[in-house]
N, C-alpha and C positions, 0 to 999 in steps of 0.2 A: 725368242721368236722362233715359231717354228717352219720345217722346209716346208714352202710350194708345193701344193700337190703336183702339178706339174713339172717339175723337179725332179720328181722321184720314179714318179709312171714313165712319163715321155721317153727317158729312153728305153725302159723295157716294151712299152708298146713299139716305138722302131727297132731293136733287132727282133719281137717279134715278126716284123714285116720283111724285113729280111730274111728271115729264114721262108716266111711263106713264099716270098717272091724266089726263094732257090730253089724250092720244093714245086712251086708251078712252071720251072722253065728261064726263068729269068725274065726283066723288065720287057721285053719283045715277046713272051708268050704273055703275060699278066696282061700288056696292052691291048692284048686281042680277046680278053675275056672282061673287060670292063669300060667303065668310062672316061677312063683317065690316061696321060702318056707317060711317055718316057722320063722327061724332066719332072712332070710330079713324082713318079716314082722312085726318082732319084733322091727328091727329097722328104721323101716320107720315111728313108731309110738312115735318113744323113742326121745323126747326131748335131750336129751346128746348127739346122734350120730346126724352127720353132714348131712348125706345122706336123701333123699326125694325118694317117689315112683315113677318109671317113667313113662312116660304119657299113656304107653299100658295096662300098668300096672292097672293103676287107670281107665282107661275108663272098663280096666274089670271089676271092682270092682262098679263103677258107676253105670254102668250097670245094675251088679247084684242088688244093692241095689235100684233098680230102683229110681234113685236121684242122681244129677251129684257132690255130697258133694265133693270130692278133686278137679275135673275138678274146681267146680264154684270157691274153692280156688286158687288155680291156674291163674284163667283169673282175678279176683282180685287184685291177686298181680301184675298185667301187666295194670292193672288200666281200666279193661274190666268188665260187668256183663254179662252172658250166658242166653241166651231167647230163650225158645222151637221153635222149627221152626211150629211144627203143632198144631195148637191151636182148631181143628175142634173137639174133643169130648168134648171142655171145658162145662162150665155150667155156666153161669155169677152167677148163685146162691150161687151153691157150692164152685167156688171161690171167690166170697161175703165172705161166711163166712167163708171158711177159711184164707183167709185177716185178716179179725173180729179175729179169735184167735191169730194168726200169730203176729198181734199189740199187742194183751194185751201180751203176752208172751215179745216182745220184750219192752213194756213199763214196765212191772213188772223188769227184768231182771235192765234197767235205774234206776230202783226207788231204785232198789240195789247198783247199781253203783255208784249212786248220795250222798249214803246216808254219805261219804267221800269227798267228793266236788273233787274230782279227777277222770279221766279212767287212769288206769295199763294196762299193756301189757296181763296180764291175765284174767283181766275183757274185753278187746275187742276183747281177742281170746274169749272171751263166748257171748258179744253180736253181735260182726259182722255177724258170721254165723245167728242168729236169724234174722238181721237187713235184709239179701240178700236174704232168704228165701223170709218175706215178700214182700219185692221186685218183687220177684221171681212170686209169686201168682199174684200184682199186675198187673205185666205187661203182663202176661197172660190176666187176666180180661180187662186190656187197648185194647190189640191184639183181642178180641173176641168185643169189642166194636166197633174197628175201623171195622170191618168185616162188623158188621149192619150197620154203617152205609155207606161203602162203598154198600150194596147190597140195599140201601135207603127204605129196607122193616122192619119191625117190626120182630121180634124172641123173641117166647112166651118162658121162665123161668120157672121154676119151684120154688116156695116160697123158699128163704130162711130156714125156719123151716124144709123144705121136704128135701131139698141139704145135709142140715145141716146129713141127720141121710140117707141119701145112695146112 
């Protein structure tokens, strides 16, 4: 018999909202940007209740945290990854490097993982979201590459070092 999908998503879509709900302020800032309060929010984060934020919900939250953390959970679990549609202030630099972090985060995170010769259901709720992130960057950089050479002209960068610090 196989697991529940429910099962399996539910808690990474709740610490996704967790983290967005840290990244907007906490449940007192979230509550002032959506429709919902305190106590839902409590339990949309809380492992033990069954219930998930709903999608208006989260796009608020998203939003605000400018980072689409529950959304990208979400279309994960529907076996989707979410790709910015405008990619024109990108900087292949900047997202060079932060790729470059984005990896060592998620290889450190493995070397933890590994050091068990196993992945847990709690260790892949802590490095998928690291994994889709990077992802996330990459294929930004991929979208801004296809761009040049769809326009078959060259687009000067800024050094890596320079991306790096602003």
């Amino acid at each position: 018999m196989s697991t529940p999908f429910s099962s399996v998503f539910v808690p990474a879509i709740k610490t996704a909202t967790k983290t967005a709900l840290s990244v907007v302020g906490g449940v007192d800032a979230a509550e002032r940007i959506s429709r919902v309060g305190r106590t839902q929010f409590s339990d949309y984060q809380n492992r033990t209740k069954a219930c998930v934020v709903p999608v208006d919900v989260a796009v608020d939250l998203d939003h605000c945290a400018e980072h689409p953390f529950i959304l990208e959970s979400m279309a994960h679990a529907l076996g989707y990854v979410l790709m910015p549609l405008r990619v024109g202030t990108s900087d292949f630099g900047k997202d060079m490097s932060q790729f470059g972090m984005a990896s060592v985060d998620v290889m450190a995170t493995a070397m933890k993982v590994l050091e068990d010769n196993q992945l847990d259901p709690e260790e892949a709720d802590e490095i998928i979201p690291k994994m889709l992130h990077a992802q996330r960057i990459l294929e930004q950089a991929i979208a801004f590459g296809r761009a040049v050479q769809k326009s078959a002209k060259p687009h000067i960068v800024r050094p890596m070092e320079d991306a790096a610090h602003g």
